[in-house]
ZADO-1210 file (C-alpha; in nm, 4 decimals, padded with zeros to 6 digits):
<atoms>
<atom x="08.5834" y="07.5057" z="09.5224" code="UNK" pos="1"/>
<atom x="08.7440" y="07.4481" z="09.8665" code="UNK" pos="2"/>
<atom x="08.7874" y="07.8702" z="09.9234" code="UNK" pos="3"/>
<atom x="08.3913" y="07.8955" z="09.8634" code="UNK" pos="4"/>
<atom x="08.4189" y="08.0830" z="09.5643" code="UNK" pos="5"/>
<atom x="08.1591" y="08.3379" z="09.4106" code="UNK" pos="6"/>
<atom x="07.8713" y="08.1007" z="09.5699" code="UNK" pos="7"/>
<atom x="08.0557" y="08.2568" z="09.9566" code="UNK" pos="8"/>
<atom x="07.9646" y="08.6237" z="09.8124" code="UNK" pos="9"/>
<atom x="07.6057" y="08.5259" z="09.7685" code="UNK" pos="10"/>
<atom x="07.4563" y="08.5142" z="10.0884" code="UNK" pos="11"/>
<atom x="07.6783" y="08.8216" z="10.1602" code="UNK" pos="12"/>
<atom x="07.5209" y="09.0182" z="09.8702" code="UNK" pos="13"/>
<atom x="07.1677" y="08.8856" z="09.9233" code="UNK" pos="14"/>
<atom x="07.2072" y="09.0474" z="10.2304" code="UNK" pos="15"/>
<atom x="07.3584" y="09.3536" z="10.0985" code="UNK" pos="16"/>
<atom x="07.0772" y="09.3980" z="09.8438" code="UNK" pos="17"/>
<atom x="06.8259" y="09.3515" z="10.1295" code="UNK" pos="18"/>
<atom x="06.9205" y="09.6116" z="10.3738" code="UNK" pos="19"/>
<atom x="06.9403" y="09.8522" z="10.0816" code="UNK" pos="20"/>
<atom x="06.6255" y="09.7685" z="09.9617" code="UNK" pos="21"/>
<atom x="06.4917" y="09.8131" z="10.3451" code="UNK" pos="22"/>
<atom x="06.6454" y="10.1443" z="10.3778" code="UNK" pos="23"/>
<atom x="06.4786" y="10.2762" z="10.0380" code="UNK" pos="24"/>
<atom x="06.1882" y="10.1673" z="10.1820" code="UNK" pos="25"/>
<atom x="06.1953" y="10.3677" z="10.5101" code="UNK" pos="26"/>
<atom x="06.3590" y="10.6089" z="10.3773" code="UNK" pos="27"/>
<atom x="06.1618" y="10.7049" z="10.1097" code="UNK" pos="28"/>
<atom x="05.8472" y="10.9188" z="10.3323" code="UNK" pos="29"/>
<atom x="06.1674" y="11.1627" z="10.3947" code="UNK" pos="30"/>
<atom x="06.3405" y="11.1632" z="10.0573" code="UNK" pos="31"/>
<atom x="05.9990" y="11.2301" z="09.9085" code="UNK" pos="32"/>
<atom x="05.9326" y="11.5363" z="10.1115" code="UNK" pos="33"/>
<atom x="06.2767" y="11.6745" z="10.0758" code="UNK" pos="34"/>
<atom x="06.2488" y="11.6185" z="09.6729" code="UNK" pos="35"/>
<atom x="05.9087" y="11.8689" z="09.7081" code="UNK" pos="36"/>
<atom x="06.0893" y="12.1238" z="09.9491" code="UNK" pos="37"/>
<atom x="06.4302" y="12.1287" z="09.8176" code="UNK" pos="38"/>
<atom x="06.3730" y="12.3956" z="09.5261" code="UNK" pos="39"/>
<atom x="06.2124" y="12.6553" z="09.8545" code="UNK" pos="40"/>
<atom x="06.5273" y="12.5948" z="10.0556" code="UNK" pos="41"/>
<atom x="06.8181" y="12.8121" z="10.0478" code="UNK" pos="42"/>
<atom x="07.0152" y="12.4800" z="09.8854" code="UNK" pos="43"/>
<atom x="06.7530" y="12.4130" z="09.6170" code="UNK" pos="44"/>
<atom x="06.9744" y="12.6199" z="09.3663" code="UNK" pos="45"/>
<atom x="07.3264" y="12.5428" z="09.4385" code="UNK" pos="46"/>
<atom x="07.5644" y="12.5698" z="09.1370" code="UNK" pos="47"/>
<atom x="07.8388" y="12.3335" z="09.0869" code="UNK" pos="48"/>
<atom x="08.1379" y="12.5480" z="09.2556" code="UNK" pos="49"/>
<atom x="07.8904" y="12.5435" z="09.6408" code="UNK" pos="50"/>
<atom x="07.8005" y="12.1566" z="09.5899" code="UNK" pos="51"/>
<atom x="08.1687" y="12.1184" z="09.5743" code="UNK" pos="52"/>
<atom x="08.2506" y="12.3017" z="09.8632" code="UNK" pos="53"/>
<atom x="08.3916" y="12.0938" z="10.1504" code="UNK" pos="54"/>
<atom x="08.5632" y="11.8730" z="09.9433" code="UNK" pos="55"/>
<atom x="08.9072" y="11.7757" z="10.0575" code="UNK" pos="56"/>
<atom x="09.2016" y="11.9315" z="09.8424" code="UNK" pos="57"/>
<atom x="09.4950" y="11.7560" z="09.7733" code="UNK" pos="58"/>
<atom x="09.6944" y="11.9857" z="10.0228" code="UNK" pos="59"/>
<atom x="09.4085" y="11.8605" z="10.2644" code="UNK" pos="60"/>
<atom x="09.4344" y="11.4759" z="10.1848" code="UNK" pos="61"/>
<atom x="09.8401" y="11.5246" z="10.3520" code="UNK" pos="62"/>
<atom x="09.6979" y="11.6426" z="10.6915" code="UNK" pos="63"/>
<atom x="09.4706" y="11.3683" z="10.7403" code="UNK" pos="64"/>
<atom x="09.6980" y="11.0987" z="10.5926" code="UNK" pos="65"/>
<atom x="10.0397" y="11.2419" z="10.7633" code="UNK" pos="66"/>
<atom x="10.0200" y="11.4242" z="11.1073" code="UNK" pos="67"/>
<atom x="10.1812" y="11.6794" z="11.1728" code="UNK" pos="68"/>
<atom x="10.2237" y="11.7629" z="10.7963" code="UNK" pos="69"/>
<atom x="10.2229" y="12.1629" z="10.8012" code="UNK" pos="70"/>
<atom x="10.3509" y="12.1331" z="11.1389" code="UNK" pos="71"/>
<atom x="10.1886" y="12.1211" z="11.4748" code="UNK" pos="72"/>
<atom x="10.0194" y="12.4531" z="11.5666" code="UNK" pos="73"/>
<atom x="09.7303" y="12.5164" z="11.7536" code="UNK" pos="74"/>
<atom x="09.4760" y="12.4674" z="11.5652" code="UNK" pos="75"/>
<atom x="09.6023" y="12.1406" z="11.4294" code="UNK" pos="76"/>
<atom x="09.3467" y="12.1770" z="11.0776" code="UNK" pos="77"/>
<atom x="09.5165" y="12.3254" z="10.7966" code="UNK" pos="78"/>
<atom x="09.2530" y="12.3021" z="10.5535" code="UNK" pos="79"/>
<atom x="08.9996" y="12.5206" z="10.3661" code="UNK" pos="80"/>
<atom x="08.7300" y="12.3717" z="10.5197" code="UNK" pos="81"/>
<atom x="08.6202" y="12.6368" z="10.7964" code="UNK" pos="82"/>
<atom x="08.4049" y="12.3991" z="10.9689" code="UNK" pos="83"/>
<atom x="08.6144" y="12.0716" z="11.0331" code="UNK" pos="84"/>
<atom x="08.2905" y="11.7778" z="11.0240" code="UNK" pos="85"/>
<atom x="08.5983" y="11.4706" z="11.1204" code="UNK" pos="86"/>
<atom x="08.9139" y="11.4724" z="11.2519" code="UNK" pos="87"/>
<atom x="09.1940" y="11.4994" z="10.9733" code="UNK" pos="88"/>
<atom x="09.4026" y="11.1914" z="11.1411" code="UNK" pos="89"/>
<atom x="09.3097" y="10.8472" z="11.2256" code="UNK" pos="90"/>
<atom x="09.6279" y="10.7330" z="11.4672" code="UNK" pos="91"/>
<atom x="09.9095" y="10.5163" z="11.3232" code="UNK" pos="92"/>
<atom x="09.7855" y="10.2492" z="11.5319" code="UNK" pos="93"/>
<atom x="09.4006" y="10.1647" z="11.3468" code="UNK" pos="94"/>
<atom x="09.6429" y="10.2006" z="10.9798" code="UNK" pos="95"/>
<atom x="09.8774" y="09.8993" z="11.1484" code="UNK" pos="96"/>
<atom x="09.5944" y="09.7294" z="11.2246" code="UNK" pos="97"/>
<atom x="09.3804" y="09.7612" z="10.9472" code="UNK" pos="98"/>
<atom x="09.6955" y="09.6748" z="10.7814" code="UNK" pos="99"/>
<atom x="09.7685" y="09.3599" z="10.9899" code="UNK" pos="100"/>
<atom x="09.3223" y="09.2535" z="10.9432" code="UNK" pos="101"/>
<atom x="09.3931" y="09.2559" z="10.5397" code="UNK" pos="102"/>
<atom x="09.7357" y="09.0700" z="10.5435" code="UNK" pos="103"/>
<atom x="09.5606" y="08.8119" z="10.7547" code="UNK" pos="104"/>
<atom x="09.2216" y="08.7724" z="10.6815" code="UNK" pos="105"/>
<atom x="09.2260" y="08.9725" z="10.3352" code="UNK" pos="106"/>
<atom x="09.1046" y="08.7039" z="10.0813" code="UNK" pos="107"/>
<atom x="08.9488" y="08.4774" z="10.3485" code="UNK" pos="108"/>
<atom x="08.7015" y="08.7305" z="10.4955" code="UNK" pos="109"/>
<atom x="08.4010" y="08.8776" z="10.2750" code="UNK" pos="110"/>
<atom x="08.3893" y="09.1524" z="10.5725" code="UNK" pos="111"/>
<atom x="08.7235" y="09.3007" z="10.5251" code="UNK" pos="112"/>
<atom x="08.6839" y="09.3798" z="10.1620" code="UNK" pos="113"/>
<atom x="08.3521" y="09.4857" z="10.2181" code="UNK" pos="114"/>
<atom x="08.5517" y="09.7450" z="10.4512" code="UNK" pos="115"/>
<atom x="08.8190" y="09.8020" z="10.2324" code="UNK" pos="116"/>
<atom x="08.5376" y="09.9086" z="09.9850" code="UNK" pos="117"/>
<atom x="08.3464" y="10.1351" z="10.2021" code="UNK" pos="118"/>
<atom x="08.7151" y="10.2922" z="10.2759" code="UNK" pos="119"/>
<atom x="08.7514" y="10.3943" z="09.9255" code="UNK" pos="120"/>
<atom x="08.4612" y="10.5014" z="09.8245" code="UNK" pos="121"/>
<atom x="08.3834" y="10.7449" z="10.1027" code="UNK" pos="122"/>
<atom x="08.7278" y="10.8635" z="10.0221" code="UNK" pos="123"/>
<atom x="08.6521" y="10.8976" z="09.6714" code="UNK" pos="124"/>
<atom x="08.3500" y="11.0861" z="09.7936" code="UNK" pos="125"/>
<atom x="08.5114" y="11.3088" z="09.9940" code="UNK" pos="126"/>
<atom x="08.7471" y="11.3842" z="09.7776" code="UNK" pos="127"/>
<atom x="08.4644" y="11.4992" z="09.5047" code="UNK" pos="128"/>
<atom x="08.6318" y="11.8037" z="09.2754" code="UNK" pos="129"/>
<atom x="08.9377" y="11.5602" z="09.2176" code="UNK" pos="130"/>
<atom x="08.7203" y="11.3563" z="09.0597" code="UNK" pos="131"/>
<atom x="08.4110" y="11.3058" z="08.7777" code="UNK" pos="132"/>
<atom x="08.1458" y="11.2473" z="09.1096" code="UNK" pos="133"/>
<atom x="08.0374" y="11.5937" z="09.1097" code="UNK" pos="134"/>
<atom x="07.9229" y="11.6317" z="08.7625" code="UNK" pos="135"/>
<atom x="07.7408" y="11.2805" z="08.7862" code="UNK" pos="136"/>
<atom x="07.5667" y="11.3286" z="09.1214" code="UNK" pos="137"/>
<atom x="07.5135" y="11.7253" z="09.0977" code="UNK" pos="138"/>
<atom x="07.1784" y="11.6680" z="08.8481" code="UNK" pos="139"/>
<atom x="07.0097" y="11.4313" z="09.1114" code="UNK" pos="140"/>
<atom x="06.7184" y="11.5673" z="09.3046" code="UNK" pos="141"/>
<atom x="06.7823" y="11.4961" z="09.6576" code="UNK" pos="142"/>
<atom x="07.1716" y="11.4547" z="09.6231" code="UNK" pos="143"/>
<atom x="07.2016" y="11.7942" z="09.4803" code="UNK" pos="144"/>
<atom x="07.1424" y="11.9665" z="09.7974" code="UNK" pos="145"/>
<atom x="07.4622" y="11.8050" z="09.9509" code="UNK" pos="146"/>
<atom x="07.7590" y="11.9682" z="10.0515" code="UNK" pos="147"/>
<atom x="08.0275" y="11.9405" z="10.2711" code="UNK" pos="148"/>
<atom x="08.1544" y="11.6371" z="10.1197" code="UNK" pos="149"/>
<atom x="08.4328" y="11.5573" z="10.3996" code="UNK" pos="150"/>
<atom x="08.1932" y="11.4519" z="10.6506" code="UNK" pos="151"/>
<atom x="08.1464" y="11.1285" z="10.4304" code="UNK" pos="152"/>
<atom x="08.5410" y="11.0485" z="10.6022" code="UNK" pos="153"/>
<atom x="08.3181" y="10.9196" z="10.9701" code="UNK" pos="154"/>
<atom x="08.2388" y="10.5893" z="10.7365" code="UNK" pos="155"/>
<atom x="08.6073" y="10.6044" z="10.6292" code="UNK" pos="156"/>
<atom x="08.7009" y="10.6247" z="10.9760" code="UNK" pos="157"/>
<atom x="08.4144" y="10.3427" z="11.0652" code="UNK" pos="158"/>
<atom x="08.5863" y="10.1615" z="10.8102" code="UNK" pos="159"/>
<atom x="08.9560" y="10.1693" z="10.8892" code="UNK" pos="160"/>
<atom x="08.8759" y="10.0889" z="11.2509" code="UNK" pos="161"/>
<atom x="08.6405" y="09.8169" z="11.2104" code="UNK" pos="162"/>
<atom x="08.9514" y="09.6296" z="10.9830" code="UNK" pos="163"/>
<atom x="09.1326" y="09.7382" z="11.2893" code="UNK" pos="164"/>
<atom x="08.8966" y="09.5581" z="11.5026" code="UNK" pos="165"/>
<atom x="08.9693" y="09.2151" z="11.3317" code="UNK" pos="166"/>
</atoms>
């Protein structure tokens, strides 16, 4: 048990479990009220097709992974997203980096999969009509009033350049 094993993730996810229960907790006055004004507000009845709406498309998911992709025009957003919530590319030098934090501290640091997890599921998130999400979280009360799923990508960008950081 020299690498710490899965007794290293416990005080990790103790943690973890904590500061989600902590957040339910003062969170909960607000989600409470929007649950009881949600079906009054112009969101309270969204079908499927507007919950989806500012979802990245896979034409998108080039731009922000490749600059340049479509060429570089003024604007620089090729999207179908009129209102652009992130910027569409991170800078080759956080994706070395990042790169560099994983090859070196990947299997040592709890941190830097923690990251690496937060990275993929805000891009799953973002991503939404690509995948199931949508018809899982559209049901739910407070979630169903989301929308413009892309702005989830500032935790993929927290993400990338915190492993950059390391």
């Amino acid at each position: 048990n020299a690498a710490g094993g899965p007794a290293r993730y416990q005080g990790l996810l103790g943690g973890l479990i904590t500061a989600v229960l902590l957040a339910l907790l003062l969170a909960a006055p607000q989600v409470w009220l929007t649950a009881q004004y949600l079906p009054y507000s112009a969101r309270g009845h969204m079908g499927l097709a507007e919950f989806n709406s500012g979802a990245l498309s896979p034409k998108e998911w080039l731009t922000w992974f490749v600059p340049g992709f479509f060429g570089w025009r003024t604007p620089t957003y090729h999207g179908g997203i009129g209102v652009n919530y992130c910027t569409e590319y991170l800078g080759l030098a956080p994706w070395a980096l990042a790169a560099a934090a994983f090859a070196v501290r990947g299997r040592k640091d709890p941190w830097v999969g923690g990251m690496l997890v937060l990275a993929a599921a805000a891009f799953i998130l973002a991503i939404g009509p690509a995948t199931p999400l949508p018809y899982l979280l559209h049901p739910l009360p407070v979630i169903s009033g989301f929308r413009y799923w892309s702005r989830i990508l500032c935790l993929f960008s927290f993400a990338i350049c915190t492993l950059a950081a390391m």
